[in-house]
C-alpha positions, -999 to 999 in steps of 0.1 A, spaced: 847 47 -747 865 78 -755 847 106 -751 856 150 -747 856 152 -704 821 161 -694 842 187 -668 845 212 -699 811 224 -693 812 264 -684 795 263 -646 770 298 -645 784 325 -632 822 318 -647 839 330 -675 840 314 -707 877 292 -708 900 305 -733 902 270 -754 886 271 -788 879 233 -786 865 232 -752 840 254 -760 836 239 -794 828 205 -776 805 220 -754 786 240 -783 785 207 -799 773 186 -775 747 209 -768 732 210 -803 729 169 -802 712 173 -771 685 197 -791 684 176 -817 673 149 -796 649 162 -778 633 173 -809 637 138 -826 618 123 -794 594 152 -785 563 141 -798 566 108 -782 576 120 -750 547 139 -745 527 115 -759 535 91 -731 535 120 -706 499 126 -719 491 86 -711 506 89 -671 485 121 -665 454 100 -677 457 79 -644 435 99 -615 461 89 -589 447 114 -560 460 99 -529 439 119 -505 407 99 -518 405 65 -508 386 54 -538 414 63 -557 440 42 -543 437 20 -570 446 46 -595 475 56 -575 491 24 -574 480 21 -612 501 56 -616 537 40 -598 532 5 -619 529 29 -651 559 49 -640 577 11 -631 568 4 -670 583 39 -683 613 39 -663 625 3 -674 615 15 -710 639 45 -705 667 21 -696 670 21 -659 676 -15 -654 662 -16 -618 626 1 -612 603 -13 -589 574 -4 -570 582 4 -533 553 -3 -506 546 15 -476 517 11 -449 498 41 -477 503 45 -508 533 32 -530 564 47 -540 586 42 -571 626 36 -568 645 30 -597 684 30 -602 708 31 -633 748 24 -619 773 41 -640 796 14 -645 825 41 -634 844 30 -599 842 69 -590 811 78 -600 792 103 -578 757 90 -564 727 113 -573 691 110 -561 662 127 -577 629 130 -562 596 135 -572 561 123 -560 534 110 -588 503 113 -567 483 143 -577 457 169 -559 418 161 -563 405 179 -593 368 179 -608 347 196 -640 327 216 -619 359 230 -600 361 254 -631 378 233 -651 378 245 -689 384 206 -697 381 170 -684 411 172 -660 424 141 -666 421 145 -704 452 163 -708 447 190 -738 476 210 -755 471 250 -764 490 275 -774 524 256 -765 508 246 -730 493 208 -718 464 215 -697 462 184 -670 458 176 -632 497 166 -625 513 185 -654 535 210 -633 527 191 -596 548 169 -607 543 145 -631 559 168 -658 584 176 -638 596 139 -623 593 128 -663 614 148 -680 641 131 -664 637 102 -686 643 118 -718 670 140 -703 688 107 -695 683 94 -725 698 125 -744 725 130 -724 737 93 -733 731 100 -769 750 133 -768 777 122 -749 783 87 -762 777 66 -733 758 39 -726 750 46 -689 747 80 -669 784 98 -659 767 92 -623 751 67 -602 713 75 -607 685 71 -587 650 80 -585 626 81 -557 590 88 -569 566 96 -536 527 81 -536 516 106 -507 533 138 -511 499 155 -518 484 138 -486 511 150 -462 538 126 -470 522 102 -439 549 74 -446 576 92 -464 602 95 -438 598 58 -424 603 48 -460 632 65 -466 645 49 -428 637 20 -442 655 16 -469 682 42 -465 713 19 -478 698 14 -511 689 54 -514 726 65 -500 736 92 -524 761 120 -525 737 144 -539 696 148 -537 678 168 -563 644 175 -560 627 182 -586 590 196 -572 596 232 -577 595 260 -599 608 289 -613 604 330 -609 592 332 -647 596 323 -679 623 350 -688 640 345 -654 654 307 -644 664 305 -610 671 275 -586 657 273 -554 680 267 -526 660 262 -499 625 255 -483 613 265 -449 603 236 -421 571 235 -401 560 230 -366 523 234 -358 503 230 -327 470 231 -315 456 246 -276 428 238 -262 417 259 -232 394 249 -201 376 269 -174 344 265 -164 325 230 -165 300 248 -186 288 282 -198 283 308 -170 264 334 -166 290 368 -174 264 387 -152 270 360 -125 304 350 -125 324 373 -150 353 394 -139 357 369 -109 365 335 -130 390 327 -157 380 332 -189 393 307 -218 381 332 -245 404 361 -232 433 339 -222 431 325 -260 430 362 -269 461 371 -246 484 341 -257 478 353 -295 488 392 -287 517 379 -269 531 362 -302 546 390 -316 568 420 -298 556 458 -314 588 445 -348 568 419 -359 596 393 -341 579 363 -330 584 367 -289 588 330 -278 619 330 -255 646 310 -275 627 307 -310 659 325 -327 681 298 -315 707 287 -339 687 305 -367 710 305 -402 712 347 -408 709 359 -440 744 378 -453 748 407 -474 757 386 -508 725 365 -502 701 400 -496 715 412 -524 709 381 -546 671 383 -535 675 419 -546 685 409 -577 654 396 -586 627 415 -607 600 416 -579 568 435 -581 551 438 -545 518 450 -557 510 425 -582 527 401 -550 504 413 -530 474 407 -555 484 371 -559 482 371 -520 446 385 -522 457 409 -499 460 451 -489 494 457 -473 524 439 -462 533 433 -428 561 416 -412 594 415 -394 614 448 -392 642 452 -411 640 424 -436 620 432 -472 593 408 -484 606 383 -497 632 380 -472 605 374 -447 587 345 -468 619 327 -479 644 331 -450 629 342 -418 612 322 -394 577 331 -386 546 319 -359 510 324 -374 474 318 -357 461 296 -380 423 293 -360 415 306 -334 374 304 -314 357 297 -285 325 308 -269 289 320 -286 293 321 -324 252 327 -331 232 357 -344 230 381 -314 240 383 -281 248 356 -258 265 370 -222 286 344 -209 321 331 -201 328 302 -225 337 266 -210 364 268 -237 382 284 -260 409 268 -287 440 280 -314 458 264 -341 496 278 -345 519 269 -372 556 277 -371 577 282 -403 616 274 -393 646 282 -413 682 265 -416 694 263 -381 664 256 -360 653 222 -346 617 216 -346 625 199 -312 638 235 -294 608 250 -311 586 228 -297 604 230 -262 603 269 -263 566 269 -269 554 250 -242 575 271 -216 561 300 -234 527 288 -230 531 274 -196 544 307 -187 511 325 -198 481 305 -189 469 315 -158 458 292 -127 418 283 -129 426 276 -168 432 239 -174 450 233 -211 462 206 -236 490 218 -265 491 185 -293 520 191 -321 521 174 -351 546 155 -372 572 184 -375 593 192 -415 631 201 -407 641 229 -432 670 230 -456 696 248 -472 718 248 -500 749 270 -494 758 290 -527 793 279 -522 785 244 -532 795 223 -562 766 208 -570 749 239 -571 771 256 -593 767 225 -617 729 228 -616 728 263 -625 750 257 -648 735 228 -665 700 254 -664 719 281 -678 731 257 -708 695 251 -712 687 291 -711 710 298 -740 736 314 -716 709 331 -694 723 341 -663 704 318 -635 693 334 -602 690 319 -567 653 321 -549 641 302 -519 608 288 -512 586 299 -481 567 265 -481 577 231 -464 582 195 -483 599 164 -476 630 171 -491 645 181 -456 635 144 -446 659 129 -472 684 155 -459 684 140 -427 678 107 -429 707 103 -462 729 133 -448 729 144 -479 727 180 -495 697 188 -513 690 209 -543 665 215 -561 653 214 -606 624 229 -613 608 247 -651 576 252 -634 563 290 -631 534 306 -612 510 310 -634 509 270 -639 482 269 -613 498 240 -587 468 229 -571 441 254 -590 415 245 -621 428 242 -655 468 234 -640 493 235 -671 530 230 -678 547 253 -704 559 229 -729 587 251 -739 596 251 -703 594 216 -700 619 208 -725 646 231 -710 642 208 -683 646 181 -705 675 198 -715 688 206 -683 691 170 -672 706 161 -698 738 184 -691 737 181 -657 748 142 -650 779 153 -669 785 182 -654 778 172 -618 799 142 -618 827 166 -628 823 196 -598 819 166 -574 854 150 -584 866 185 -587 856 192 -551 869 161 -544 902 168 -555 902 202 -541 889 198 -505 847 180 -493 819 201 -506 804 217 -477 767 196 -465 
C-alpha cells in the first residue's frame, strides 16, 4: 500500500525539515491520530475500567485466581485489538501474557514492550476514598488499584496500535510487535528472568520498551533512560553461646553488637563514598552533557525533600541530588539489631547481633564483583572470636540507555509529537526493575514509555492515572512504531546503533 514514509517524522531535539509537504504529512497524520483517539476514547476506558475490576494482587495467595483471571482478560483484549497471537504464558507463579503482531515487512525492526498486570494489595480501610477495585473518574482522573502501576500504562498500547494503523493506512504495525505482560512484578519478579530464558527465541527483539514508568510532571515529559540495579545482603554475627554477664566477661570477649556497629561506620569514608575496596569498578561516569541535562530539569529540593519525609540531604561529595539517586551507586543499612531491646537496662554482651545491606549499582557494575568485594570487605573486618554468615539475594543488573541512540531519539520524539512540540527531557530512575533482565538475557537495548507522574500515588491509597496523560500515551504509541522503524533502518544504513 502506498503510503507518505513514516521516516518524515521530526525526531525531538531537531530542526524542523525545510519541505512544506513533509511537514504537511506529518501535521496530518497527527490530527487522524487525535481524531481517533477521540472516536475510540470512551470505549477504551471503558474496557480499561473492566481489567482494573479484576483484584489480580499476586503477593496474596488467595488471589491467584484473580491474577490469572487478569492475563486471560488481557489474552481476550489483545486478540480484540488485532494481535493475531496472544496467549497466556505459565511459569512455576503466576502467569505472564505474550502476544505478537508481524509486520508483514522483510526489514521490519523487532520491538518488545513490557509491562506487568499484577497489582499491589489495596483495601477500604487503607484510606481509600473509594472501593479500590471500583475504578471512579473525577475531575479528568480514574481513581483505581492498577491505574498508573501499570495496567493504564501496558493498555494504552492497544489503542495506540490501533491508531497508528488507522492513521497511517496499514493494516499491520511498521514493526514487528510484541508484548510481554509480567504476573509477578509486584512480588519481586520470582520467575521473571527464567521466563524470559525460557523462551528467549520467541521474545528476540531489536528494541525493548518498557513501559512501567513515569514522568517529571504534567508540564514536563521526559523519558527515563535508565534504572539502578540492586544487590542486598544480610550478616549475621556470633560470639558468645549465650548472653554474658558485661560485668563478667565485657571488655575481654568479642562483642557481636559492637562489631555490627564497626562494620556499618566502616561503610562510608568522611565524602559519603561507599569504602568497599573495588565497589567503583567499571562504574559508567556521568559526563558534562548528561549533568547538565539533569540540571535542566525544574527541581525543587525542599518540596524533594518533603516527599522524602525528611530534614536534610546527605550524600556523596561532589555530585547534586538527583545525581546521587539516579546515577551513583550507593550501600545503605537497611536493619540493623542485636542484643537487649526491653524497657531498662540489661548489662550484657549479646550472643548476636545482625544487618541487612542493600546496594544500588549503576551502568558498569556487575552484581557479581559487588558481591565478591563485599565479602573480602567483610572478611577483612570481623575479628577472630566472632563467627558470621553473609546470605545475598537474587541480584537486578542495572541499565542504560545512551543519549546517542536511535531508538531513543525516536521515542522522544514520538512523546514530543504527543506534547504538541514540547521539548522532552531525559531523567533516570533511582529504583531497580526487571527491565535489566530482558537486557541481558535478549541483548537488547532498553528504553523506557511512561505518562505516569508522582502525584499518581504508585503503591499509596486512592492511586490514579491522569486521563489527559493517558491519552498522550496513547498518542505516543501511536507515532512511535512509525517512527522507530525508520531511525532503526536509518541507523542501519548509517553504521549499528550502539547497545
Amino acid at each position: 500500500m502506498s503510503q507518505t514514509p513514516d521516516s518524515a517524522v521530526r525526531p525531538a531535539g531537531t530542526e524542523p525539515g525545510t519541505e512544506t509537504g513533509i511537514e504537511t504529512a506529518a501535521e496530518t497524520r497527527t490530527q487522524a491520530v487525535r481524531a481517533y483517539i477521540d472516536r475510540h476514547r470512551s470505549a477504551f476506558l471503558d474496557d480499561l475500567a473492566e481489567w482494573l475490576r479484576i483484584p489480580s494482587v499476586s503477593g496474596q495467595p488467595e488471589r491467584a485466581g484473580d491474577v490469572r483471571r487478569s492475563a486471560e482478560w488481557l489474552v481476550g483484549a489483545l486478540r480484540e485489538t488485532g494481535f493475531p497471537t496472544a496467549e497466556v504464558w505459565e511459569t512455576a507463579g503466576a502467569p505472564a501474557v505474550f502476544a505478537e503482531w508481524p509486520s508483514g515487512e522483510p526489514d521490519a525492526p523487532t520491538v518488545l514492550v513490557y509491562g506487568h498486570h499484577d497489582v499491589q494489595p489495596a483495601a477500604r480501610e487503607d484510606g481509600w476514598h473509594t472501593d479500590p477495585f471500583e475504578p471512579v473518574v473525577v475531575g479528568g482522573r480514574m481513581y483505581a488499584r492498577g491505574a498508573a502501576d501499570d495496567k493504564g500504562q501496558v493498555f494504552f498500547h492497544t489503542l495506540g496500535v490501533r491508531a497508528h494503523l488507522a492513521a497511517t493506512g496499514r493494516t499491520a504495525p511498521a514493526v514487528n510487535l510484541k508484548l510481554l505482560v509480567e504476573g509477578e512484578e509486584e512480588s519481586g519478579s520470582t520467575h521473571f528472568r527464567a521466563l524470559v530464558e525460557r523462551e528467549a527465541a520467541r521474545l528476540a527483539a531489536d528494541v525493548v520498551i518498557v513501559s512501567d514508568t513515569g514522568m517529571w510532571s504534567e508540564t514536563t515529559p521526559t523519558v527515563c533512560t535508565g534504572m539502578r540495579g540492586v544487590a542486598d545482603c544480610e550478616i549475621d554475627l556470633f560470639g558468645p553461646d549465650q548472653d554474658i554477664h558485661s560485668g563478667s566477661f565485657g571488655g575481654a570477649v568479642p562483642n557481636p553488637a559492637t562489631v555490627a556497629g564497626r562494620i556499618v561506620a566502616a561503610l562510608h569514608d568522611a565524602d559519603e563514598r561507599v569504602a568497599i575496596p573495588g565497589f567503583y569498578e567499571g562504574v559508567t561516569e556521568l559526563s558534562e552533557a548528561e549533568r547538565a541535562l539533569v540540571a535542566e530539569l525544574p527541581f525543587d529540593e525542599d518540596a524533594w525533600l518533603a516527599t522524602a519525609r525528611s530534614h536534610g540531604t546527605l550524600g556523596e561529595s561532589g555530585f547534586s541530588t538527583l545525581e546521587r539517586v539516579w546515577a551513583r551507586p550507593t550501600a545503605e543499612v537497611n536493619g540493623i539489631g542485636g542484643g537487649y531491646q526491653g524497657p531498662g537496662g540489661k548489662t550484657i554482651v549479646p550472643a548476636s547481633a545482625h544487618l541487612k545491606l542493600s546496594f544500588r549499582l549503576v551502568a558498569g557494575q556487575d552484581p557479581d564483583r559487588i558481591e565478591s568485594a563485599v565479602r573480602a570487605w567483610l572478611a577483612g573486618l570481623v575479628p577472630a572470636g566472632i563467627r558470621y554468615e553473609i546470605v545475598f539475594g537474587a541480584p537486578t543488573r542495572p541499565c542504560l540507555t545512551p543519549l546517542d541512540h536511535p531508538a531513543l531519539k525516536a521515542v522522544a520524539g514520538a512523546m514530543s509529537r504527543a506534547f504538541d512540540g514540547a521539548k522532552v527531557r531525559y531523567t533516570r530512575e533511582g529504583g531497580s526493575g526487571p527491565a535489566a533482565d530482558l537486557q541481558d538475557v535478549l541483548g537488547a537495548p532498553v528504553l523506557f514509555l511512561g505518562i505516569s507522574v508522582p502525584s499518581d500515588g504508585w503503591h499509596a491509597p486512592n492511586e490514579k492515572i491522569e486521563l489527559g496523560l493517558l491519552m498522550k500515551g496513547v498518542e505516543t504509541t501511536a507515532h512511535l512504531w512509525g517512527d522507530l522503524a525508520a531511525a532503526l533502518h536509518d541507523a542501519e544504513r548509517t553504521g549499528p546503533a550502539r547497545p
